[in-house]
VOBA-1610 file (N, C-alpha, C; in pm, whole numbers, padded with zeros to 5 digits, always signed):
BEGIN
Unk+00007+03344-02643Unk-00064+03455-02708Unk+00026+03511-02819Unk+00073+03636-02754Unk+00143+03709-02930Unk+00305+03639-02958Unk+00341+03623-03064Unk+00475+03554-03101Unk+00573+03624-03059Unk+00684+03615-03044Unk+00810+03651-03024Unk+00814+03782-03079Unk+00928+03929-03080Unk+00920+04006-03074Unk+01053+03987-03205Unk+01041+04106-03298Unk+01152+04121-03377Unk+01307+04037-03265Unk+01404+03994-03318Unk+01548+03962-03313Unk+01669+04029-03374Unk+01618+04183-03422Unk+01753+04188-03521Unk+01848+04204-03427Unk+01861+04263-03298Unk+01969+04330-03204Unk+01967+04208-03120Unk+01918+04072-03110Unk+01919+03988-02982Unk+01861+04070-02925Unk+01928+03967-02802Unk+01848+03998-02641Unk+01854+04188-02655Unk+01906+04275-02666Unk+01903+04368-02625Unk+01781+04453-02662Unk+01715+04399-02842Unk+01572+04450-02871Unk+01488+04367-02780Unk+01485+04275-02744Unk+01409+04253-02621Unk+01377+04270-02550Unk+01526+04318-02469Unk+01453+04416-02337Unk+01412+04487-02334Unk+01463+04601-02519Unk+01419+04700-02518Unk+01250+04718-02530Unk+01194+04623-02586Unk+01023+04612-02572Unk+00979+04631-02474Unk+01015+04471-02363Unk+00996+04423-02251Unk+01043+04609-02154Unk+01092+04664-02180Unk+01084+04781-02089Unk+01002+04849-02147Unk+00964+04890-02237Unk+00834+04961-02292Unk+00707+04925-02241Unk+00681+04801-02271Unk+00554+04695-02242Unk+00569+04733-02072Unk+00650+04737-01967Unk+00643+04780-01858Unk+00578+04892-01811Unk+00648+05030-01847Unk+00662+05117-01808Unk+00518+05132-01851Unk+00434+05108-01975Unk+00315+05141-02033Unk+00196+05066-01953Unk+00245+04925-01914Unk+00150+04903-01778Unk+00161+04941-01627Unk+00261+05026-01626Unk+00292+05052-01497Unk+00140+05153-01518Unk+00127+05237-01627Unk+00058+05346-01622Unk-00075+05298-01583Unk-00071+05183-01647Unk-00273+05147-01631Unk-00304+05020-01487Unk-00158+04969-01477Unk-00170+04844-01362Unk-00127+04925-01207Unk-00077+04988-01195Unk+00057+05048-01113Unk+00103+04972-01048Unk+00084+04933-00903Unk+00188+04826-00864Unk+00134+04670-00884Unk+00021+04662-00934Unk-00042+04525-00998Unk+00087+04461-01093Unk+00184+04530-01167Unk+00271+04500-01248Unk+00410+04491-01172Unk+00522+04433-01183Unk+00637+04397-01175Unk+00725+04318-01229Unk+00840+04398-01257Unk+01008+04305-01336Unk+01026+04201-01257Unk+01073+04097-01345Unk+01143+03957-01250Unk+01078+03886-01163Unk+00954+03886-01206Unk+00923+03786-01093Unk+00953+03670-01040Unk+01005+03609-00943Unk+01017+03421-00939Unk+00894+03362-00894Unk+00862+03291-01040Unk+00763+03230-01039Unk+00732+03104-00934Unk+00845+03052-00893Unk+00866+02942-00815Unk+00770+02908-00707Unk+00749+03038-00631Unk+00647+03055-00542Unk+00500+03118-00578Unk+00501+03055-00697Unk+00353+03101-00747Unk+00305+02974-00791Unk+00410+02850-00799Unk+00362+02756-00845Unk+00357+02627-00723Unk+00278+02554-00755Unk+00235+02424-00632Unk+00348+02330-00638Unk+00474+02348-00724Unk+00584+02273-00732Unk+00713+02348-00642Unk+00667+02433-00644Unk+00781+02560-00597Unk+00895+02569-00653Unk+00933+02550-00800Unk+01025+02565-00888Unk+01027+02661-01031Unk+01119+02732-01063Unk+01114+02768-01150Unk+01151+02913-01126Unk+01223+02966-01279Unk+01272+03085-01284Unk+01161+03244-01272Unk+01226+03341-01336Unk+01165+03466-01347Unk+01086+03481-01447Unk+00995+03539-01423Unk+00895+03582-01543Unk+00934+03756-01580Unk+00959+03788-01680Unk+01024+03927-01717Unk+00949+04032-01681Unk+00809+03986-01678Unk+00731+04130-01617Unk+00545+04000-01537Unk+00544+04028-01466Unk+00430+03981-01407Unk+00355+04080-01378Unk+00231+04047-01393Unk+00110+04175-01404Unk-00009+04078-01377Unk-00097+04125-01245Unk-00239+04138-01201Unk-00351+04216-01253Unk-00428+04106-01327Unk-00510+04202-01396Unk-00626+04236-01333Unk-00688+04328-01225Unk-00819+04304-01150Unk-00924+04323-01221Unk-00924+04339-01358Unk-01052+04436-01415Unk-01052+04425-01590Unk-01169+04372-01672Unk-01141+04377-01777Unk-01035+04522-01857Unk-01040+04567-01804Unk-00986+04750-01813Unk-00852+04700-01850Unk-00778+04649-01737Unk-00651+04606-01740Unk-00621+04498-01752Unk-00671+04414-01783Unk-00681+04263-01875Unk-00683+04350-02031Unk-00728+04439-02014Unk-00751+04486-02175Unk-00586+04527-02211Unk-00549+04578-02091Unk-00366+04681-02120Unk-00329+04588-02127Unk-00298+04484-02081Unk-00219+04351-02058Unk-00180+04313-02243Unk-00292+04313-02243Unk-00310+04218-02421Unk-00272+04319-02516Unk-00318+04480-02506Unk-00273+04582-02590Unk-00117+04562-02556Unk-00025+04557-02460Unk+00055+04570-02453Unk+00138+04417-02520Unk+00115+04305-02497Unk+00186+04211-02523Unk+00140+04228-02731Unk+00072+04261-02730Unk-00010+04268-02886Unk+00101+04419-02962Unk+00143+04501-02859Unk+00193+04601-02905Unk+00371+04614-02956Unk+00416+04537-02869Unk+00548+04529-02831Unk+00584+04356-02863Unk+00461+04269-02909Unk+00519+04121-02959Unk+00523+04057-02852Unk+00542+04011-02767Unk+00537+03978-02642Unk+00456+03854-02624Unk+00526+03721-02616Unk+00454+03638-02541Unk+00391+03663-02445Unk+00260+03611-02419Unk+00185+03614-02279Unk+00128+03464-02241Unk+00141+03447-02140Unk+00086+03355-02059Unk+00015+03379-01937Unk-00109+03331-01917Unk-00207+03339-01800Unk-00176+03201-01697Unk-00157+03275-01576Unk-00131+03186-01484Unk-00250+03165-01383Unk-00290+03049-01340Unk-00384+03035-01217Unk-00316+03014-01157Unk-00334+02933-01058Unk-00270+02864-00912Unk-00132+02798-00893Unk-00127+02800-01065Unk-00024+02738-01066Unk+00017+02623-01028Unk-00114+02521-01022Unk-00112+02386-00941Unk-00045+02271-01065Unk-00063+02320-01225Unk-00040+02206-01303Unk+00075+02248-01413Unk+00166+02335-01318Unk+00246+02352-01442Unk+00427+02357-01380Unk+00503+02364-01490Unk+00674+02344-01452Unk+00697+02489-01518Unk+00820+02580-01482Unk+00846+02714-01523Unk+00988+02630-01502Unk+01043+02674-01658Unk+01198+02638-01644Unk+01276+02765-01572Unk+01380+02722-01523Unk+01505+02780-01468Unk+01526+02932-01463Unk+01532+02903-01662Unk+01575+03078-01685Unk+01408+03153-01708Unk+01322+03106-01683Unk+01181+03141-01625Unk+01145+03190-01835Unk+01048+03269-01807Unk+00968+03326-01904Unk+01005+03487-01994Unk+01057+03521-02085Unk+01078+03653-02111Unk+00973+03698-02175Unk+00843+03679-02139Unk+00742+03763-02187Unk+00660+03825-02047Unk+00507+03779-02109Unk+00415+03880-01973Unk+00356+03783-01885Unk+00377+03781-01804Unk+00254+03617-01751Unk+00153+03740-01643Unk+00028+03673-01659Unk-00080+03775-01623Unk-00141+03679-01521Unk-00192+03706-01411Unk-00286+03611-01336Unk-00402+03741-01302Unk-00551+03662-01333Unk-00676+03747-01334Unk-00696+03718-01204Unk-00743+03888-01142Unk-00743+03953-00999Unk-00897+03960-00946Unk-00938+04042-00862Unk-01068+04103-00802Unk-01138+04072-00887Unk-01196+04109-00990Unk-01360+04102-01053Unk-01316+03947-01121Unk-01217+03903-01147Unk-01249+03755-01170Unk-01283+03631-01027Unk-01280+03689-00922Unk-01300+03606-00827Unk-01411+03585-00803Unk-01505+03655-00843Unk-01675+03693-00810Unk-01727+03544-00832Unk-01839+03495-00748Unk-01889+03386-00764Unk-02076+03386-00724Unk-02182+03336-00820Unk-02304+03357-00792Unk-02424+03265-00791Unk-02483+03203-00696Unk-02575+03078-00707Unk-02717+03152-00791Unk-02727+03066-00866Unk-02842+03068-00933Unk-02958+02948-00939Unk-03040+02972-00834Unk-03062+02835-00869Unk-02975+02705-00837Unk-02997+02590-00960Unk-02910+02517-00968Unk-02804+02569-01035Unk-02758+02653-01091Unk-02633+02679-01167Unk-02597+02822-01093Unk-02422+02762-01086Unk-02311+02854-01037Unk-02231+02949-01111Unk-02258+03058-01114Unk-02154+03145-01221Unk-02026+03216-01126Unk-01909+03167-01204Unk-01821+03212-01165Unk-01664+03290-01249Unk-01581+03368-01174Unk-01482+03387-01268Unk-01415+03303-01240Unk-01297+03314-01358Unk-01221+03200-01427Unk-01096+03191-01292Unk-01062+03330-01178Unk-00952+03298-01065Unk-01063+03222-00934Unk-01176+03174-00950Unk-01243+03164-00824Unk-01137+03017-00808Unk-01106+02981-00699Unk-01061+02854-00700Unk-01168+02734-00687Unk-01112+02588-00761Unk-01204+02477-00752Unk-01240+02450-00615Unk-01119+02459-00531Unk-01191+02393-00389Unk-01318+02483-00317Unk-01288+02631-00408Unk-01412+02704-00300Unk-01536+02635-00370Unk-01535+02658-00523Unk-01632+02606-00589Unk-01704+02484-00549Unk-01658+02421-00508Unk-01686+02256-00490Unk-01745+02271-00312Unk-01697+02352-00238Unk-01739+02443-00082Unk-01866+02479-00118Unk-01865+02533-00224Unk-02025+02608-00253Unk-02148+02533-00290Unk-02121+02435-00396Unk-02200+02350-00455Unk-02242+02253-00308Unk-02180+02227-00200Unk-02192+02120-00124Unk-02315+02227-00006Unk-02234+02346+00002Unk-02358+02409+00097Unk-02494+02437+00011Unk-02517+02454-00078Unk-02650+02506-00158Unk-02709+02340-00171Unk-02644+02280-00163Unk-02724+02113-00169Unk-02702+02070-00320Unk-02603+02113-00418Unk-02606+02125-00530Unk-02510+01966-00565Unk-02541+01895-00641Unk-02471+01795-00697Unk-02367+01784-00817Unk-02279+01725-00848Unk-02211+01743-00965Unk-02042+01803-00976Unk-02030+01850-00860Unk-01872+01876-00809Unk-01757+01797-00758Unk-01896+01688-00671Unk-01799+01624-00530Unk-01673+01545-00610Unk-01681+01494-00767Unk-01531+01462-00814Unk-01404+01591-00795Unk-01441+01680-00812Unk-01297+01784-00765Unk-01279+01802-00636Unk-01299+01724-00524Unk-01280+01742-00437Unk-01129+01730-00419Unk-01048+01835-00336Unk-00887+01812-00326Unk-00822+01869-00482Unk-00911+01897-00568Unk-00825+01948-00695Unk-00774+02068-00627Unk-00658+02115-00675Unk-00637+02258-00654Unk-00659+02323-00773Unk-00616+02428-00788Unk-00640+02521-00901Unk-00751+02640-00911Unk-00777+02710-01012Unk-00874+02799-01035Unk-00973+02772-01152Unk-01086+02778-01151Unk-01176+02747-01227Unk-01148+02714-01385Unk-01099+02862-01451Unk-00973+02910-01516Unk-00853+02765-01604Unk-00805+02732-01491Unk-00751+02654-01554Unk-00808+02498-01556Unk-00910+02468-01456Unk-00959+02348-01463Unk-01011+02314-01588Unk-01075+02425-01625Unk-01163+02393-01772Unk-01054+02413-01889Unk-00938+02480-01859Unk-00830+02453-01992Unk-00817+02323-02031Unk-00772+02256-01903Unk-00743+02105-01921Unk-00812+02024-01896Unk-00966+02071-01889Unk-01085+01983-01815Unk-01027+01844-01710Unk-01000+01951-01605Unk-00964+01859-01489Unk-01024+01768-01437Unk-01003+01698-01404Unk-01117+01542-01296Unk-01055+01462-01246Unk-01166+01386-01246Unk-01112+01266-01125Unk-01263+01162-01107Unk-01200+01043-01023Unk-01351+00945-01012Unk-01392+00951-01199Unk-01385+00959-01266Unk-01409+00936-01425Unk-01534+01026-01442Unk-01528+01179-01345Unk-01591+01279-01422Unk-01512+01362-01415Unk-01565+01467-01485Unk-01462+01588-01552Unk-01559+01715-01528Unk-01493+01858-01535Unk-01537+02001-01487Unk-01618+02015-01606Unk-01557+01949-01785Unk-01661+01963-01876Unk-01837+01892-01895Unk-01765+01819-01789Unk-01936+01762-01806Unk-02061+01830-01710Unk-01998+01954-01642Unk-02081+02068-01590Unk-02085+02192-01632Unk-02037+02215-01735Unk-02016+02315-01768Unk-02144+02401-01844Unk-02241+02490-01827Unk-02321+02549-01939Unk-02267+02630-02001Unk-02184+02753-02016Unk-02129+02816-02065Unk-01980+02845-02029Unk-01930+02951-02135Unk-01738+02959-02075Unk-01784+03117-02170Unk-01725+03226-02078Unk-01720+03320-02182Unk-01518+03363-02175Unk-01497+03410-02248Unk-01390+03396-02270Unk-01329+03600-02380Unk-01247+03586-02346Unk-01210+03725-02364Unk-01048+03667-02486Unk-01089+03759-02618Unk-01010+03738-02702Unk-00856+03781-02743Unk-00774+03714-02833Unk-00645+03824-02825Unk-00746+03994-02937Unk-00869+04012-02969Unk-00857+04126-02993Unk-00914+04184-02926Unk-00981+04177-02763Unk-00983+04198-02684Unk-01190+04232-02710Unk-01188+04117-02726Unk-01381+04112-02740Unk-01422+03981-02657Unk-01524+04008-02628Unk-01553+03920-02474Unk-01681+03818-02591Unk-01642+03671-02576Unk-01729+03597-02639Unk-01802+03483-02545Unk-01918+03451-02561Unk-01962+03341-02496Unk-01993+03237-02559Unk-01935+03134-02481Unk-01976+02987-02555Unk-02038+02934-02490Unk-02126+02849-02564Unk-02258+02779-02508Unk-02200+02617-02478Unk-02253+02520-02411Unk-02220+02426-02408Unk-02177+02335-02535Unk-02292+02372-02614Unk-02298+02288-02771Unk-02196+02401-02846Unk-02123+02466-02808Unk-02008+02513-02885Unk-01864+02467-02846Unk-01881+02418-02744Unk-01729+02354-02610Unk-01751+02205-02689Unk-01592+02174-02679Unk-01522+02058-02718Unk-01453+01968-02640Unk-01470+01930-02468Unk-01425+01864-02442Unk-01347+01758-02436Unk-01183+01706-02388Unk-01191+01572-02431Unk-01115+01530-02323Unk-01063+01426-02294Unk-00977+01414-02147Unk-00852+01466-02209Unk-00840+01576-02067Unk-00791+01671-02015Unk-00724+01762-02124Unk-00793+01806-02169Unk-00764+01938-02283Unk-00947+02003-02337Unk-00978+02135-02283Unk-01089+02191-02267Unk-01096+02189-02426Unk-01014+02248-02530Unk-01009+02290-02704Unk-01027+02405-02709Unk-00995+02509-02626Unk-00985+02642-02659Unk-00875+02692-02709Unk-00958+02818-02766Unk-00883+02877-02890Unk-00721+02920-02787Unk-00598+02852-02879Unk-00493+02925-02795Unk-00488+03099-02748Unk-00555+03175-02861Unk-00586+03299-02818Unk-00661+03374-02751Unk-00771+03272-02658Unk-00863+03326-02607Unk-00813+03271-02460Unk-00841+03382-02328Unk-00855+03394-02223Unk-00996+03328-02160Unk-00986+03268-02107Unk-01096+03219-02033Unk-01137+03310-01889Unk-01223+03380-01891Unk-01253+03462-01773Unk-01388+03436-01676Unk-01457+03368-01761Unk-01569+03323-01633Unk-01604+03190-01733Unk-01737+03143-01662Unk-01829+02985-01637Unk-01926+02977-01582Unk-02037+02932-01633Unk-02127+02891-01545Unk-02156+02760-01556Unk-02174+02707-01479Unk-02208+02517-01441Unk-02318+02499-01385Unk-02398+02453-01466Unk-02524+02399-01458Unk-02507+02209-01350Unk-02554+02260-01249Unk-02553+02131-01169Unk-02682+02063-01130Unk-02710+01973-01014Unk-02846+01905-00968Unk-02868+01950-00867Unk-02949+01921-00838Unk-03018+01949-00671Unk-02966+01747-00635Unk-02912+01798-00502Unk-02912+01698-00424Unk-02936+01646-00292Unk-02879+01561-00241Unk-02919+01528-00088Unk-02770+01608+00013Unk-02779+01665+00054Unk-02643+01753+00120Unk-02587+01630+00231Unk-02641+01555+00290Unk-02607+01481+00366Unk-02513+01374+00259Unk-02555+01304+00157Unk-02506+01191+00079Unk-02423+01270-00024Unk-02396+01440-00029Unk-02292+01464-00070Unk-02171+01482-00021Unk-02179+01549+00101Unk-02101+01533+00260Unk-02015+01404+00273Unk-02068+01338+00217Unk-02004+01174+00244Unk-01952+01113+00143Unk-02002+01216+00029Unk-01950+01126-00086Unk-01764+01231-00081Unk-01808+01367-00054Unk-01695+01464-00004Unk-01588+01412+00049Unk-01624+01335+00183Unk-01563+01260+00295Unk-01446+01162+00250Unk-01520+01080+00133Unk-01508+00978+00116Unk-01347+00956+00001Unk-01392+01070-00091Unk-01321+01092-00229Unk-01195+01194-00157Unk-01269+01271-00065Unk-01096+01333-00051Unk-00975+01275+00049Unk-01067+01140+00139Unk-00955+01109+00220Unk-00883+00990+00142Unk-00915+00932+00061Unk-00864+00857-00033Unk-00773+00906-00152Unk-00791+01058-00142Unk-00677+01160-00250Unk-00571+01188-00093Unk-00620+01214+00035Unk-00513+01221+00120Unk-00422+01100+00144Unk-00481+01000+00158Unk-00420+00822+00142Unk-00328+00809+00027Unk-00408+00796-00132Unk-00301+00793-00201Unk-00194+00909-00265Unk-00247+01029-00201Unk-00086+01119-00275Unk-00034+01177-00189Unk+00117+01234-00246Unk+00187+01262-00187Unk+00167+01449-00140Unk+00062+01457-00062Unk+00037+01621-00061Unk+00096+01636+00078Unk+00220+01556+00108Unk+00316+01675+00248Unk+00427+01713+00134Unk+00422+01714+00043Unk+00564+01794-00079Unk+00471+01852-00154Unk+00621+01974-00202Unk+00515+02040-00282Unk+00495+01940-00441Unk+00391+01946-00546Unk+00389+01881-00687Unk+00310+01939-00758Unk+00309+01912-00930Unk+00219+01971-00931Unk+00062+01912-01012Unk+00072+01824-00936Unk-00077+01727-00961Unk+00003+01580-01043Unk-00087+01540-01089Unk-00058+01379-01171Unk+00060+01466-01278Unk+00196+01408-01312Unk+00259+01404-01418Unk+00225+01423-01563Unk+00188+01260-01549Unk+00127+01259-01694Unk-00047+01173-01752Unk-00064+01167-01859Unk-00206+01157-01858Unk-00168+00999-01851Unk-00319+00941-01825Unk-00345+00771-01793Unk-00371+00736-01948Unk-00325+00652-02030Unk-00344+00554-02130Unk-00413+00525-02105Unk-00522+00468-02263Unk-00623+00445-02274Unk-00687+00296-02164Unk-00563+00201-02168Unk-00606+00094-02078Unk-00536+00097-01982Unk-00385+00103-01895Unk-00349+00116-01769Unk-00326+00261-01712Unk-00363+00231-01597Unk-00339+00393-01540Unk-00197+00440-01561Unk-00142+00522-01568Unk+00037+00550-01577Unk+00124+00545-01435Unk+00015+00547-01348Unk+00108+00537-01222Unk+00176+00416-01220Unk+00059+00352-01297Unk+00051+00167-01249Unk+00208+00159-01338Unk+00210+00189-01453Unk+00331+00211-01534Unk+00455+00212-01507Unk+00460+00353-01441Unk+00564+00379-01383Unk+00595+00323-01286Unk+00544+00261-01216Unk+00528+00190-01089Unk+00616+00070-01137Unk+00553-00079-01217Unk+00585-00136-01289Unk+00742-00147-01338Unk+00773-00015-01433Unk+00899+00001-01500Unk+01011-00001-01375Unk+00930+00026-01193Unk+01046+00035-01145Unk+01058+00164-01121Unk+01011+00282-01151Unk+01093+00432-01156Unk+01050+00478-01010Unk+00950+00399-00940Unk+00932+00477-00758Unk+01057+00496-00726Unk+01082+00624-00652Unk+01191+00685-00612Unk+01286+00698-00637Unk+01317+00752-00771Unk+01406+00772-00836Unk+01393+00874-00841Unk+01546+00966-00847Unk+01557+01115-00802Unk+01643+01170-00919Unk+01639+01332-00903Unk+01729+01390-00963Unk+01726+01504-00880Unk+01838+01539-00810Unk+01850+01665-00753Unk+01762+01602-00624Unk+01682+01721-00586Unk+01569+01697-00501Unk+01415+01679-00506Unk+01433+01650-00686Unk+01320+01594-00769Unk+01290+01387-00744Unk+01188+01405-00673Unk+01172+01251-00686Unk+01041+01214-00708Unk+01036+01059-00785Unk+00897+01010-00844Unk+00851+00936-00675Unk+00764+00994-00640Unk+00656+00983-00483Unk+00669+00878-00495Unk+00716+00780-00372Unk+00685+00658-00339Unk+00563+00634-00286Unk+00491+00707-00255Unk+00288+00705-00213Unk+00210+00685-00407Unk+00278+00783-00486Unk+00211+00746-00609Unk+00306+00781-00727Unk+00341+00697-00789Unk+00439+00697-00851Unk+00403+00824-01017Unk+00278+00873-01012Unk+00219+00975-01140Unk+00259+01127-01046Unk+00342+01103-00950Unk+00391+01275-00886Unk+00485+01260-00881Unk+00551+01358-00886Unk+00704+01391-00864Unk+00672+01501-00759Unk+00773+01459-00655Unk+00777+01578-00550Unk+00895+01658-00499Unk+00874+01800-00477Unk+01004+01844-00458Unk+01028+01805-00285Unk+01159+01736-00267Unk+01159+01736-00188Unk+01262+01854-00055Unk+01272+01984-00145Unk+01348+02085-00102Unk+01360+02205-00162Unk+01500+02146-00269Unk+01560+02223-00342Unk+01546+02203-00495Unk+01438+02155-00514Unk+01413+02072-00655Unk+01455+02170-00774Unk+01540+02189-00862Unk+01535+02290-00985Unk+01464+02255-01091Unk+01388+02368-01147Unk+01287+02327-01283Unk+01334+02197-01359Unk+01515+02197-01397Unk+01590+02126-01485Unk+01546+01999-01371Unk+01588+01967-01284Unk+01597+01834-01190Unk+01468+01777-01232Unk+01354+01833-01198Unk+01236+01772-01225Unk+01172+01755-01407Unk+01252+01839-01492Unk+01204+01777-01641Unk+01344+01679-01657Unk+01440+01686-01574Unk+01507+01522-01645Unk+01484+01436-01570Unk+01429+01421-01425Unk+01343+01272-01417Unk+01202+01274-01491Unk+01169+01350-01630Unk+00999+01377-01559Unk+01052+01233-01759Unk+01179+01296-01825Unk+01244+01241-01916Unk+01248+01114-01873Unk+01312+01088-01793Unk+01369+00962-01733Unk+01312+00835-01718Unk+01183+00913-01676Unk+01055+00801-01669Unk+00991+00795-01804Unk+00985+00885-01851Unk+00927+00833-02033Unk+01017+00781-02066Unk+01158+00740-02072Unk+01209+00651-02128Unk+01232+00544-02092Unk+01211+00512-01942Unk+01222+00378-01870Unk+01068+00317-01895Unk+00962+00397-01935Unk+00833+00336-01901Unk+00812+00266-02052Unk+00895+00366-02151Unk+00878+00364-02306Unk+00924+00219-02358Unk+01067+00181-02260Unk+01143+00056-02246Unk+01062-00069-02226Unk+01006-00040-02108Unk+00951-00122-02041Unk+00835-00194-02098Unk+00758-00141-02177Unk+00607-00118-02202Unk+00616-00116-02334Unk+00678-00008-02418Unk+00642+00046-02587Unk+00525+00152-02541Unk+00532+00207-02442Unk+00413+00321-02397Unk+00429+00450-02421Unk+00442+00541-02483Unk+00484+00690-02480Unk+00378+00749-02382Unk+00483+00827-02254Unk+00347+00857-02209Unk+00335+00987-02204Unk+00239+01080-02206Unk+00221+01193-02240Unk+00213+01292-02111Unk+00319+01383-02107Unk+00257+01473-01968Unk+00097+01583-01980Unk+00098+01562-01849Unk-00056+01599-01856Unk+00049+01739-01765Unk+00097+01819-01702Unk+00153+01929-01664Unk+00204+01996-01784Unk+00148+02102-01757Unk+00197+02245-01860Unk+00340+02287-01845Unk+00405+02266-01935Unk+00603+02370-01940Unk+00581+02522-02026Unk+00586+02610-01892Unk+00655+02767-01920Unk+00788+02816-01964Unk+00883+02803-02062Unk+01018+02873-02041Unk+01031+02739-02158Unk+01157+02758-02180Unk+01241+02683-02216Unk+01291+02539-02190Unk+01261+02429-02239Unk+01350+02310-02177Unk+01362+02199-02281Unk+01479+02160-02236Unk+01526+02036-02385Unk+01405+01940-02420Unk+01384+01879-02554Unk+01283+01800-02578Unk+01271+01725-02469Unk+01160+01657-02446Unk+01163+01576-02359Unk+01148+01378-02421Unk+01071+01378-02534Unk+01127+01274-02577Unk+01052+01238-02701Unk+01099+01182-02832Unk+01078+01218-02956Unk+00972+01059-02960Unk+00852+01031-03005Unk+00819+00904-03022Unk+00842+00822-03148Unk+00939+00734-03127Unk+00981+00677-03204Unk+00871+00615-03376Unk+00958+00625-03497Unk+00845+00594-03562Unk+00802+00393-03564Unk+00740+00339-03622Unk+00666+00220-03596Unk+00732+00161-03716Unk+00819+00028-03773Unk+00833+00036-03909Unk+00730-00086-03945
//
C-alpha cells in the first residue's frame, strides 16, 4: 500500500511515525492493535520476524483508521489472511500488517450463489457449498487460507481455479471507497487474481451449480485424501513453493534436479513432494529463502527452467535469483 516514510533521521524518523500511526489506532482499534508482533505464528510456515504494529480490523470503520493511518504517517501496509502462502523475513515487517476481523467473516447462501467476506476461510466455504448441494468448490478442498487471499492469487487445484467462480469481488480502496467488480471486470490468470496493488479485497460472491450432494461428497472424499497422500501436511509449509511451468509440473523438476531433501537449517524440500518445503522445527525465515534459492539454481542447472515462486515474501530478503539473459 503506502511507500516508505520520509528517511532524513534513519531509523529514528521511523519509529517516530510508526509510534504516531500507533498511538492514533490505539484510539479507534484499542486492543485490536499491537507493537511487535511475531508473525511466525500467524503464518502456516511458522517462521518469521515482527511486524512493527499489527492491527485487527473488525469493521469498515477501522479498516478505514488502518489506511488513514498508514496513508498519514507513509507507512507500508500489508493485509494478512491465514497466512497459509506466504514467508515473513527474520527482521519481520516495519510497517502495518492488518488482518480483516468480525464483519469480514460473515457468509450468505443465496440461492445458487455464496456471498462472503474476504477473512471467511476456503475450507468453511467449500463446507458450505457441499451442504446446500452446491457444485463448483470441491477443487479447494484441503486449500487453506481465506477467501481474501485465494482470489489474490486465484488459488486451485485439479485444473480449476476460485476465478472461475467468482461473480463479483468488491474491494475497498487506498482512498478508502468501497468498489465492486463484476465478473467481466476481473482478470484472472494462473495464480495471480490482477488486482489493483491498492485495493483491499473485502468480500465475493461466487456464483455456483446446483448439484448431486452425494457425487459431491465423493468427489470431496476423493480430492482431499489424495492432497493427504501426496503432501507433506504433518510440518508446518506454506502450500506449493513455486508455480508449475507451462509443460512439467515443478515438483516433477525439482524432484528430477535431485533437490528432495535437501536442507538448510531446519528448512527442508518434503520428501512426500518435492514443490514444499517444510519446517521441520526451528526453520528461520533466512533457512527457508536459501534453500527456496538453492533449488532455483539447481533446477535452473539442470533444466534451463527459471522457476517462479508462487509464495508471497513480507520483509526483507536477498534476491533470490536474477534470470539470466538468452544471447
Amino acid at each position: 500500500m503506502a511507500g516508505e516514510g520520509a528517511t532524513i533521521e534513519g531509523l529514528h524518523v521511523g519509529t517516530h511515525y510508526l509510534n504516531r500511526a500507533y498511538f492514533s489506532l490505539q484510539q479507534a482499534l484499542g486492543d485490536n492493535v499491537v507493537k511487535n508482533k511475531i508473525l511466525a505464528k500467524e503464518t502456516s510456515i511458522r517462521a518469521g520476524g515482527p511486524a512493527a504494529i499489527f492491527a485487527v480490523a473488525d469493521s469498515f470503520d477501522q479498516l478505514r483508521a488502518v489506511l488513514y493511518s498508514a496513508n498519514e504517517w507513509g507507512l507500508p501496509l500489508f493485509v494478512i489472511g491465514k497466512g497459509s502462502n506466504l514467508l515473513v523475513s527474520d527482521a519481520g515487517f516495519q510497517g502495518i500488517v492488518v488482518r480483516l476481523g468480525k464483519d469480514f467473516m460473515l457468509k450468505r447462501v443465496d440461492g445458487n450463489k455464496i456471498q462472503a467476506g474476504a477473512a471467511v476461510s476456503l475450507p468453511l466455504l467449500v463446507q458450505t457449498a457441499s451442504k446446500q448441494g452446491l457444485d463448483g468448490m470441491t477443487f479447494a478442498v484441503g486449500i487453506p487460507g481465506s477467501l481474501g487471499g485465494a482470489l489474490a492469487m486465484n488459488a486451485g487445484a485439479h485444473e480449476h481455479c476460485i476465478g472461475d467462480v467468482v461473480s463479483s469481488v468488491m474491494v475497498f480502496s487506498k482512498s478508502c471507497e468501497l468498489k465492486v467488480l463484476e465478473a467481466r471486470d476481473l482478470c484472472f490468470v494462473y495464480r495471480n487474481g490482477n488486482f489493483d496493488k491498492d485495493d483491499i479485497i473485502v468480500e465475493a460472491t461466487l456464483a455456483l451449480t446446483p448439484g448431486e450432494p452425494e457425487m459431491i461428497k465423493r468427489q470431496l472424499e476423493e480430492w482431499f485424501g489424495k492432497r493427504k497422500s501426496n503432501q507433506p501436511l504433518q510440518f508446518p509449509n506454506a502450500g506449493s513453493v513455486f508455480k508449475n511451468p507451462k509443460r512439467t509440473p515443478a515438483g516433477l523438476l525439482i524432484e528430477k534436479a535431485g533437490c528432495k531433501g535437501m536442507r538448510s537449517g531446519d528448512a527442508e524440500v518434503s520428501e512426500k513432494h518435492a514443490n514444499f518445503i517444510v519446517n521441520r522445527g526451528s526453520a528461520r525465515a533466512s533457512d527457508i529463502h536459501s534453500l527456496i534459492k538453492a533449488v532455483q539454481i539447481r533446477v535452473f542447472e539442470h533444466t534451463g527452467i527459471y522457476l517462479e515462486p508462487e509464495i508471497e515474501f513480507l520483509g526483507e530478503f536477498a534476491e533470490i535469483l536474477i534470470v539470466p539473459r538468452k544471447s
